[in-house]
Structure formats: structure tokens, C-alpha cells
N, C-alpha and C positions, 0 to 999 in steps of 0.2 A: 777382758771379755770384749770380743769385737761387738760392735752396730751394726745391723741392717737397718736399709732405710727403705721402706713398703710405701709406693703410692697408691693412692687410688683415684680413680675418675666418676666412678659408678659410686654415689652415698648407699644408696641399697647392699654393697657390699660387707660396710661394717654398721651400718644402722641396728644392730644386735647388739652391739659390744659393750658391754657394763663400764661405765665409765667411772671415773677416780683420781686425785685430784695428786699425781705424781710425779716424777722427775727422775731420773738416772744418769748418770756420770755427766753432766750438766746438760741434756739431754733432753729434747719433747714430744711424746709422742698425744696427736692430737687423736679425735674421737671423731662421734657422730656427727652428720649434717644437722639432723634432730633440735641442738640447741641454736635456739633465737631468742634467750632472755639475754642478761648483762651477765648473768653468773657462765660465765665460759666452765669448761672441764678440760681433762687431757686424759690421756689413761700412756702408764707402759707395760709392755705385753709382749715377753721373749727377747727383748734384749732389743725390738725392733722398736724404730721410730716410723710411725705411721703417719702420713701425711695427705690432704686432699688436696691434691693437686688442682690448681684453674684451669679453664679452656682458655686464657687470654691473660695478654701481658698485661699487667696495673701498673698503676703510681699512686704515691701518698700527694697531692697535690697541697690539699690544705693541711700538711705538717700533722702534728701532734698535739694532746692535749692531757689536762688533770686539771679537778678541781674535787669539790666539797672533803677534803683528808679530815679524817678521824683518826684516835688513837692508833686505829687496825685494822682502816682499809681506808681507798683514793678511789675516784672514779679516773678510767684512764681511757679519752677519746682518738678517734684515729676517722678517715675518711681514706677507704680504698675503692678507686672506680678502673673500670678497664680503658686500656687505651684506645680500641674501639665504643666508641659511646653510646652505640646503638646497641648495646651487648647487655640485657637484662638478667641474665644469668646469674645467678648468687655466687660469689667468692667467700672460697673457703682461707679464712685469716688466722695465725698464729699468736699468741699473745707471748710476751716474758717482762719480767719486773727482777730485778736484781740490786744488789748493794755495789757493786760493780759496774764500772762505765764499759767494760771492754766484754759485761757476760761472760767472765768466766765459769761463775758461777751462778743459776739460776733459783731465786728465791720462788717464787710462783709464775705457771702458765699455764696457758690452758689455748681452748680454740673456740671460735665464733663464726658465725656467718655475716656476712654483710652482704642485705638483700636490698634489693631494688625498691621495697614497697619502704625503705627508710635513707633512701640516696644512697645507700654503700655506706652507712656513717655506721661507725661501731664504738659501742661504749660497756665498757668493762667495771663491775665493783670487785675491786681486786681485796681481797679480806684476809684476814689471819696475819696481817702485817702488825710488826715493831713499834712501837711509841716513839717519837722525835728521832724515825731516821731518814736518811736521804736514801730515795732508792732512783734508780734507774728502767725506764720500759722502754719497747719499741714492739712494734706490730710487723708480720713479713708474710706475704705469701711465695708460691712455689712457682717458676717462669715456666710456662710449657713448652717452651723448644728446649735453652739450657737444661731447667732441672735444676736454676741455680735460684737460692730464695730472694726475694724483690724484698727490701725490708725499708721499713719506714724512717722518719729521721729519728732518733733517740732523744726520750722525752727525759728532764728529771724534773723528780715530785718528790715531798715530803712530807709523814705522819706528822699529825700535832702530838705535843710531849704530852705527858701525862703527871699528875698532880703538882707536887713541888721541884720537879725537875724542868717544868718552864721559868727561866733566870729569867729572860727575857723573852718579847717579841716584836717585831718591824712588820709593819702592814703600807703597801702602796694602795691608798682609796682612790680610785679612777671612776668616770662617766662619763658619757656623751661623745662618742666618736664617728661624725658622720663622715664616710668614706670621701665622699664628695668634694667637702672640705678643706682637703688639706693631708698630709701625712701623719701618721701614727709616730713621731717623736718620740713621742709620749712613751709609748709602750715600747720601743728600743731602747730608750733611758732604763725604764725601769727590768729590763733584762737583765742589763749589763751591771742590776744593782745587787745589794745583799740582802734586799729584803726576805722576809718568809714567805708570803705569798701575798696575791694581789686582791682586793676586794671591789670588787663591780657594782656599782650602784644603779646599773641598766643604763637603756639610750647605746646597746652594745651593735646595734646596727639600725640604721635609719630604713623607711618603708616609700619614703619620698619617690619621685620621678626626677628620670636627669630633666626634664622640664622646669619642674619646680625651682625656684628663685635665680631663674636663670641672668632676672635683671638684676640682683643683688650684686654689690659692688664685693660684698665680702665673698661669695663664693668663686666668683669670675678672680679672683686676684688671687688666690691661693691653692683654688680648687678646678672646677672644671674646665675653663679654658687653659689655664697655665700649664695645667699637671695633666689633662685628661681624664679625670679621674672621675666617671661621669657614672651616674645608677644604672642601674641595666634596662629599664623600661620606660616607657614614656607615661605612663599611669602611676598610682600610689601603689605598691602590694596586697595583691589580693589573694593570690591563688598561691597552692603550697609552694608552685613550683616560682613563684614570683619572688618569693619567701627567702627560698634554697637559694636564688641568686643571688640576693644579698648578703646571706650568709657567705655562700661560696667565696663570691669576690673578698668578701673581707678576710676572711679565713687565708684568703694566695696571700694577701699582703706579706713582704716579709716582713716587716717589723711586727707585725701581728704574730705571724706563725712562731716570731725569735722569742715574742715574750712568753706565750701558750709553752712552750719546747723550755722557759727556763721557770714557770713559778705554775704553781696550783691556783685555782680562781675559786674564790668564793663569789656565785653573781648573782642577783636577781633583776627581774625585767623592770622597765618603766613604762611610757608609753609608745615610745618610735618603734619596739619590737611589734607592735599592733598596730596601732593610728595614733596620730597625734592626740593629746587631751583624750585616752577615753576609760571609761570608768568602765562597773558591772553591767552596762547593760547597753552602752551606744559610747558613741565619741564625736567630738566636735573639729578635727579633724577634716584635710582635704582631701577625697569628700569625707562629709559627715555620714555619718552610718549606725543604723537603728536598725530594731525589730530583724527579722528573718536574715539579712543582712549583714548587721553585726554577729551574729551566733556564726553563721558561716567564716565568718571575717576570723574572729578569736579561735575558732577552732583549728582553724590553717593555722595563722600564727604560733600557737602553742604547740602543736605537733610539730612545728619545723625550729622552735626553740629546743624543744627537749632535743628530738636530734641532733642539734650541733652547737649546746651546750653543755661541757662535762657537770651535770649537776644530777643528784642524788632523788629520781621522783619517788613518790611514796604510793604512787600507782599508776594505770595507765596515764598517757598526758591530757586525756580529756578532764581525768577527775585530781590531777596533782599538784598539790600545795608545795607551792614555793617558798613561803615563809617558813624560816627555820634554824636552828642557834647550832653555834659550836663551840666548845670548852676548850681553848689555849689553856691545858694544864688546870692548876689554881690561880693563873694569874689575869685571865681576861677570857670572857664568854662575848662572841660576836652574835646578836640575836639581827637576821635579816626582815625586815619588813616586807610585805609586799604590799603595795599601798593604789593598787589598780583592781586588781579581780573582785575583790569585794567591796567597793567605795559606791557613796549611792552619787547622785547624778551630778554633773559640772556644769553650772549653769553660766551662761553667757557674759563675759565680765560687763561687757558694754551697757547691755541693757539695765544691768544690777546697779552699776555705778552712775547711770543716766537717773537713776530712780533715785538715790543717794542725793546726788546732786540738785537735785530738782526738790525735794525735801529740805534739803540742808538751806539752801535758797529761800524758801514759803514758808510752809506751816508745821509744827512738828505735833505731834509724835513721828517717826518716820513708820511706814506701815509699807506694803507692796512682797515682793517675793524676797529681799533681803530678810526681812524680817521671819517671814514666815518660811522658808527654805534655808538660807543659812543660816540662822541665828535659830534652828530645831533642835531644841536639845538631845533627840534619839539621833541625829543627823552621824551617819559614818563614816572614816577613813578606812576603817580595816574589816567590818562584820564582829559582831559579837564573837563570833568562834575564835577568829585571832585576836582580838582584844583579850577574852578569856587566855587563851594561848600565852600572848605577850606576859601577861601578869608572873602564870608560872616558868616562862621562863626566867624571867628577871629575878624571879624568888629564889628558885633551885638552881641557878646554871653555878658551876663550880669558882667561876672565876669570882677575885676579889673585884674586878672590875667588869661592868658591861657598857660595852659599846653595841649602840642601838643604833642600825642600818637603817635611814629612811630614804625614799628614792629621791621625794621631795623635800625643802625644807620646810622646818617644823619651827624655826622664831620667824618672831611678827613681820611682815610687809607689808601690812596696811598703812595705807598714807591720812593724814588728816584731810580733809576732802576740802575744802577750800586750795591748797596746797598741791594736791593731786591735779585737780581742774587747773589749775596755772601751769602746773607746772607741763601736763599732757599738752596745753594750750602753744605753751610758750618753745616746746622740743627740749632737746639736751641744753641743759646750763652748767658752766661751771663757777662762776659768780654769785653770790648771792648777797650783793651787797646791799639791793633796796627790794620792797614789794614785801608782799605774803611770805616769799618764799625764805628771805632773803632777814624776817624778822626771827623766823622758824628755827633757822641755823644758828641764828647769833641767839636766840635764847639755851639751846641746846649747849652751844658753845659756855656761852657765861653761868650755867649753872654748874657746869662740870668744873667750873673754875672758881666757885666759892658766889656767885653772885646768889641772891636773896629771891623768891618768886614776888615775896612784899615785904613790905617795914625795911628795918633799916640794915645794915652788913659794911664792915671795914672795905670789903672788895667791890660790891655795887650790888644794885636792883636792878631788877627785869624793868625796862619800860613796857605803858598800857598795848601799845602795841604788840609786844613779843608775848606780853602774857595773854593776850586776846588768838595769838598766832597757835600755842601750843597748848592752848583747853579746847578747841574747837574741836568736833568727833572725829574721830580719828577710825573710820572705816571703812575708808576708799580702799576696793579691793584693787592692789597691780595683780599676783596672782592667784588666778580663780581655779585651778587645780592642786594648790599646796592645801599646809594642815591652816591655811588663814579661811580658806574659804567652809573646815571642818572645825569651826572652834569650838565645837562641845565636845568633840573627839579629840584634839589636842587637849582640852584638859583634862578629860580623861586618863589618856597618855603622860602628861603631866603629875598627874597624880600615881599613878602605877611607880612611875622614877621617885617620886617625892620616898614612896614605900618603901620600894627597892633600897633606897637611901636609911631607911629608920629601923631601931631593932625591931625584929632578931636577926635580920640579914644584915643589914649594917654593910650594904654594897657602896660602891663609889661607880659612880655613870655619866657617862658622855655620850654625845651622839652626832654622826656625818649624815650630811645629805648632799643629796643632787640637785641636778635637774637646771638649776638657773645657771649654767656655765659660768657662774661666779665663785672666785674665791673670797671666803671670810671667816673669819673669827669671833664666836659672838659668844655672849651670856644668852641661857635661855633662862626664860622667866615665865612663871605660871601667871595667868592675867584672868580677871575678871572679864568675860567673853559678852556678858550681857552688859559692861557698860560701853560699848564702844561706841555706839550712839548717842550716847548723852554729852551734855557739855558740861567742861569742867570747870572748878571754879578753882583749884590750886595746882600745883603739878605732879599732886602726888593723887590725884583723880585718875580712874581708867582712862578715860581717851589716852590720857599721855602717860606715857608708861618708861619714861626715863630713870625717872626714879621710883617706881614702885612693883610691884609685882613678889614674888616667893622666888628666890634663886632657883633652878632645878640643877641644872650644870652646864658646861660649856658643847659649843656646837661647832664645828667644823667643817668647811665646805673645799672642795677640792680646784674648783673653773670647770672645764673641759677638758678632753683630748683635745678634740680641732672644731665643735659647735661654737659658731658664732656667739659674741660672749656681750657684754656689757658695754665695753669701749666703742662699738660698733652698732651699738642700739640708740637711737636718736629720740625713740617717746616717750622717753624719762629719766628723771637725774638720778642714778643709782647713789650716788656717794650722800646726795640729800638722803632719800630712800635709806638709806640704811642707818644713818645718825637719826632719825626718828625712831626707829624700830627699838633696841635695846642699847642700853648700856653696854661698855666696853667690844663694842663692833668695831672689827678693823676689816676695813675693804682693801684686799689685795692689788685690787685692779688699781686701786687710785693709787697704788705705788709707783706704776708706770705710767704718767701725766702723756694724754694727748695719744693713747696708744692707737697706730694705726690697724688696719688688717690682719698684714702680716706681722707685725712686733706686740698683739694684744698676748696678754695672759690665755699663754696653753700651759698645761700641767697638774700636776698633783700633788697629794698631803702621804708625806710618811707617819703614819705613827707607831711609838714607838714607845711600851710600857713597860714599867719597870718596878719590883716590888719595892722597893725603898722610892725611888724620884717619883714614879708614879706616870703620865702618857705627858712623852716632848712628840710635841708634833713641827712639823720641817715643810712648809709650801716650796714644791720645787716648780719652778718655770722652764720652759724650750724657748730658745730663742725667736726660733720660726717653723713654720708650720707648713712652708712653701720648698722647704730643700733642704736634702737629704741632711747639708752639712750642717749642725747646728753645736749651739754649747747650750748647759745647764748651769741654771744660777739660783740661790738661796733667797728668798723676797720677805720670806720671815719668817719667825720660829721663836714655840712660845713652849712653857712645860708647865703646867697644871697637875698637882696631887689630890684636888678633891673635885 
């Protein structure tokens, strides 16, 4: 049977047409102008493929996209604009998905609009798809002079399997890629890899000005003067359209568009997709932004996230919750966090830790806004609703494993405050052979290695010093937006895992976080939150929590893409910093001793779980961050079953 191929120019023409979700001899015929949700349709009608043809040539400029896959449907994004840019016209776009790279045959299509009042971004939930297959999409519209279809790059995406038929899975955990910075390695690495798809912990586009840290030796050396690679405004984002530019720009990147076009993204925001540091109600951010302000501020942001992120909203984007899980089979549920929309306020570190400080100093009991704002026990990271939320997830999600997304991290950073004051005082040290700081480490060190806090021991005792070093309070905040600064909320969370962990579920759980462009490996550990201020008198007292605390399970942290990372930060000793915090913490960064700019730790965490071994996770590094040419190398890799 032959095909006709019907165009139209005029929507009023078929704007009647019953539409129906069809296909013929691998064949599409598209429908109405009518539809403008994500649920595209098609109809075939007489053997004809009906098509709307544009008044004006397009292009796919910012590539292809897929993210949030279920057993039985993918979100699959596209951005089509005209070549004339001044052309606000709606374009009429094709959709197809298939099990074939070359469309010979077509699994589902249908047609959409991509209208002005959304940039031309078009996003598809494509449904009634296969459990654990690979399919294949691409978007096209129709050229008006040829008549020949303009068609976008071909994307591939994949359902998650379904029950016992997940053997395995490989997740790349990524964060923090400011344009700016340096090039996207990162995400051309993980293209080229075999993972299943990529899991976003936010910071997916910075709101900065190319103004902003233009005297930082780290940007000028990898990023804006070397490479050009400059924001597009000279203010912070404000306006939707401010918004869209940085999406846009990131979105041309090719290494960006290579990885979008090879893996489905599960993502959620942090805080650069809005302002720097800000919570449910303002940000502390340059500028800072409150009251009438902020509500304008987030509302931009969020409408130009959903646009040009393939992510699954659950209603318009004014009212859409971002937090949300997905069942790998029975072998692993990925529950994402959203740990910004509902978090109550971020209070200044400086002034908390001056108050600290100043206490720790004179008189105690400590009293001021530490006490009474942080140390709140209704105080929240996530709003009751998600908290409730979390619970059932982690109870009911199918997998024998849940890995719990958080943007920020969730083990301890607080510093002992004597310690913190020297060591903010003193800058970056790698030494720490005499002082406070210096007793801090070596007691750290020798207890890990059999020495005694008192009395006697074959291998040795702590001297008065070292034990005066690590009973002291220990709650100098470094970060005032992680779950350090929510600790009745972390142990809340702490305890939902503890559950999740005991019958009748009997889960096993781990969790990754962002946000500090650090890599690390840690134990997390449930802590008593109200003793942090107190001094201790052994070491198994809260302030010091080396050896004490409830195991929950291991944490995992990825560095960055290309945000300036640790190596490169001079107002505090991370690798100290971190050997305070918990047991068996390993700092990535200090693998590479001395790291400058360009050779700091960029990269990310593969993990990879398995129903017998259980989650091997693999820190992969880029060389450089400064050109194009780089290699990848292994920095460490560890495999955990509980």
C-alpha cells in the first residue's frame, strides 16, 4: 500500500481530528496543534502521514535529552528554535522512540508543540515502554523550502529492569559543574562509559556573573581567561530569561550534549540553580534575596529548571516536588532528596561561630542563636511532608538496597572550636606537628592505632595535652548549609535509615552527597546532637565522636565536575577537617599531595551494586579540567555489603 504525505500550514485545518496513539508500515502520522502537555499523540488516517509543517528553518542546538526511566516510560527532552530568532511562532515537532538505532522500526511517536512561552524546549513522557530495554529517540521537524525533515541528534535512553531481572547496576554520581570553570571532562568520560545512567546531585548550572571571582586565581587559570568560557551577564540570574542563558550555554557544550545523547539523568537541584546558600524562604547568596524578591527569584528559577531539565514534575512547576525514588528492579531504590525548597533558614556562619567562640573563651553554658536556632529540635532540612515522604519510601521501595541522594552532605563537619579558631587563624596547613592543632591529629592518629585515652596500653597513652585537644566542644560550624547546621533533622534521617535497616524490612543503605566539591569515603554515624557543646571528659563523649556514635552506613561523595574544590581553598585544613569528623574517612583529595588548579581532583563515583558483593564504588579523576586532551585514572575503590 502506498503513503501519502498531507501537509498542513493552517492548525485549524485538522484541529478536529480524533487523535490515537498509532503507527503504520514504520510510519507517523502527527495530529492536532491542540496538544501542549508532555503526553504528545499521532493519529494514522488513510494510509496518509499527516505532518505540520514550520514556517521557518530550525535546529536542535542544545542536543538531546532523557532522564527520570521507569519500568515503562523515559522523559525524553529536545530544544527546537528557528534559525531566525526573532520568529515566535510555535513549531510544530515529531517525536519517535525505537529499539533500533537506524528507525527501522518505530516503537512509539507522536507530535508536540514547542512554543515560545517555554523557549521551544519540548519534553516528552513517553509510556507503554519495555522493562530493562535500550531504546533509541530523536525529534524532527519538516524544512519549508525542501520539505525535507530537519531531525535532531539521536538520543539513547533506557527503561529500568524490573524485579529479579536487575543482575546488576552502574550509576555515575556527578555535581557541581560551573561552566565557567573549566570543561566538562567529566561528563565526556562518562559518555564514553558503560554505566546505566547518570545521577545529578544539582549545582547543574551556576547563576554567577562572568564578573564574579574574576580575581580568583582558580577560575582565571582554567576557566575564564584561558578558555573564554565566561557567564553570559554581568549580574547573578534573575530573570527567566537570565536563567535560559545559562542553561542554553551549558546545554551547546559538547561534552554536555555527548553525555545527555548517551545516558538518562536522574537530577535534582541544589543551590546555584537559584542563589547561592538559599533555603524556603531567602538566600544568603550574592546578592542576598528575601521577602517579595526571593518569591520572584525561585519562581524564575524553577520554571526554567523544569524546562530544560528531563525530569518527571508531578504538577505545574510552581507547585512540583522534586523529591522522589526509583526501583532498580529488586536490587536498589534511588530515593532523591531535595534538601532546599523546604529547609527552614541558613543562618550566617560567621556570626554563629563568633558567638561559639566567644563562649568557648569566657563563661559557659553557651547560649545565643547557636543554641536556640540550631540546636532547635523542630529545626528542618526537608519539611515534615518529605520527611514523612522519605520514611515510606525507604520502607516500601522494592530494592534490597537504598541509596539515599542528598544534595548536601549529611556526616559531621564540625570542627572542635579551639581547633577551628587556629586553624581559620593560621590558613591552610599541611603540618601538624606542634599547637592545638597539631595535638588533635596525633591524638586521632594514636588512638586508631591502639594507644589508650588513660591508664595504661602495650602501644601508648594519649598525653594531657592531646586528651585536652579532643574533649573540647566540638561545634564550630565550617558548613552552615549542610545537615551539620540541621542536626535534629539529621537525626531524624538517621534514624528513618537505622529502621529502614531493622525488621521487617531488613534494607541495606548508603548514601551520596554533594555540594563540597570534595571527594570522600566515610562512615556515617548517628550522634547525640545536644552534646556538642559540652566538654568531654573521655573520648568516647559526644564532642568527640571518633569512636562513638550508632553506625548508620557508609557515605560517599563524588568532588566536582570543574567547581573549585578543596586543594584550592586556603581557610581551612580539610584533611584535618575530616579525620575529626568520623571514623574510617578517606579524603580523596589528599591522594593528590600539593594539587594545583589545573591537576586538583575533578571527577566522580561509579557505583555499582550487586546482589551477592553488594555496592563497589570506583572514584574516577580527569586529569585536567583546562583541555580538551585529558586521561582518566582510578584514586580508589572500595566495596561494601552492609
Amino acid at each position: 500500500m502506498s503513503t501519502q504525505t498531507v501537509y498542513f500550514t493552517n492548525p485549524a485545518v485538522i484541529s478536529g481530528i480524533q487523535s490515537s496513539q498509532t503507527s503504520m508500515s514504520g510510519s507517523i502520522a502527527s495530529l492536532t496543534t491542540t496538544t501542549t502537555n508532555l503526553q504528545a499523540q499521532s493519529i494514522s488516517m488513510s494510509g496518509a502521514i499527516y505532518i505540520l509543517k514550520t514556517d521557518s528553518t530550525v535546529n536542535y542546538t542544545e542536543g538531546v535529552a532523557s532522564g527520570d526511566p521507569t519500568q515503562t516510560a523515559v522523559i525524553i527532552w529536545s530544544r527546537v528554535t528557528h534559525i531566525n530568532g526573532n520568529n515566535k511562532d510555535s513549531i510544530p515537532v515529531v517525536w519517535e522512540v525505537s529499539t533500533s538505532s537506524s528507525f527501522s522500526s518505530i516503537t512509539k511517536t507522536g507530535f508536540i508543540n514547542a512554543l515560545w512561552d517555554n523557549d521551544f524546549t519540548i519534553k516528552v513522557d513517553v509510556t507503554g515502554l519495555t522493562a530493562g530495554t535500550t531504546y533509541y529517540y530523536r525529534f524532527w521537524s519538516v524544512d519549508p523550502i525542501t520539505l525535507v525533515p530537519a531531525y535532531s541528534p539521536i538520543g539513547i535512553t533506557k527503561t529500568l529492569p524490573a524485579g529479579s531481572s536487575a543482575t546488576g547496576a552502574k550509576f555515575a554520581i556527578v555535581n557541581c559543574a560551573s561552566y565557567q570553570n573549566g570543561l566538562f571532562n567529566v561528563y565526556d568520560d562518562i559518555s564514553k562509559s558503560d554505566v546505566d545512567l547518570v545521577i545529578h546531585q544539582g549545582d547543574y548550572i551556576y547563576e554567577y556573573s562572568s564578573q564574579q571571582s574574576t580575581t580568583s586565581s582558580v577560575y582565571n587559570a582554567t576557566g575564564m581567561y584561558v578558555l573564554g568560557r565566561l557567564f553570559p551577564s554581568t549580574g547573578s540570574a534573575f530573570t527567566v530569561e537570565e536563567f535560559r542563558q545559562r542553561y542554553r550555554q551549558t546545554r551547546r557544550d559538547p561534552m554536555c550534549k555527548a553525555v545527555h545523547a548517551a545516558k538518562p539523568f536522574i537530577a535534582i537541584w541544589d543551590d546555584h540553580e537559584v542563589r547561592n546558600d538559599w533555603w524556603s524562604t531567602g538566600a544568603l547568596g550574592t546578592p542576598a534575596s528575601t521577602g517579595d524578591n526571593f518569591i520572584q527569584l525561585l519562581d524564575n528559577a524553577k520554571r526554567v529548571y523544569f524546562e530544560y531539565m528531563p525530569i518527571r514534575s508531578t504538577g505545574p512547576y510552581t507547585g512540583a516536588n522534586l523529591y522522589r525514588s526509583f526501583n532498580y528492579g529488586n536490587l536498589v531504590s534511588i530515593v532523591m532528596l531535595d534538601t532546599r525548597l523546604y529547609k527552614d533558614t541558613i543562618y550566617d556562619r560567621t556570626a554563629i561561630n563568633s558567638e561559639i567562640y566567644s563562649c568557648w573563651t569566657g563563661a559557659l553554658p553557651f547560649t545565643g542563636p547557636y543554641v536556640t536556632n540550631i540546636l532547635d529540635p523542630t529545626r528542618t532540612m526537608l519539611g515534615a511532608t518529605q520527611e514523612n515522604w522519605l520514611t515510606g519510601a525507604l520502607f516500601n521501595g522494592s530494592g534490597s538496597w537504598q541509596l539515599v541522594v542528598s544534595t548536601t552532605n549529611v556526616f559531621n563537619n564540625t570542627l572542635p572550636i579551639e581547633i577551628a579558631q587556629n586553624v581559620s587563624t593560621a590558613g591552610a596547613q599541611r603540618s601538624y606537628a606542634t599547637g592545638v592543632a597539631g595535638n588533635y591529629a596525633n591524638a586521632i592518629y594514636k588512638l586508631s592505632t591502639g594507644y589508650a585515652f588513660t591508664g595504661t596500653s602495650s602501644t601508648g597513652v594519649l598525653t594531657q595535652s592531646e586528651r585536652n585537644a579532643i574533649t573540647q566542644p566540638k561545634g564550630y560550624l565550617y558548613s552552615y548549609e549542610s545537615w551539620d547546621a540541621y542536626p535534629a533533622a539529621r537525626g531524624r534521617l538517621c534514624n528513618a535509615l537505622l529502621q529502614a535497616k531493622s525488621a521487617p524490612y531488613n534494607k541495606k543503605v548508603c548514601v551520596s552527597s554533594g555540594d563540597s566539591h570534595t571527594a570522600f569515603y566515610s562512615d556515617l554515624v548517628d550522634l547525640d546532637y545536644t552534646k556538642m557543646l559540652t566538654i568531654g571528659t573521655s573520648e568516647n563523649d559526644g564532642p568527640f565522636v571518633f569512636n562513638t556514635g550508632t553506625y548508620i552506613c557508609r557515605e560517599y561523595s563524588p568532588t566536582s565536575i570543574t567547581s573549585v574544590g578543596p586543594s584550592t581553598w586556603g581557610s581551612v585544613t580539610w584533611d584535618l577537617l575530616l579525620k575529626s569528623s568520623y571514623r574510617n574517612t578517606t579524603w580523596m583529595d589528599g591522594i593528590v599531595p600539593n594539587s594545583t588548579v589545573s591537576d586538583a581532583v575533578k571527577g566522580y563515583v561509579i557505583m555499582s551494586f550487586d546482589p551477592v558483593i553488594g555496592v563497589s564504588s570506583v572514584w574516577k579523576r580527569v586529569s585536567t579540567i583546562a583541555s580538551p586532551v585529558y586521561s582518566t585514572s582510578t584514586i580508589y575503590s572500595v566495596t561494601n555489603s552492609n
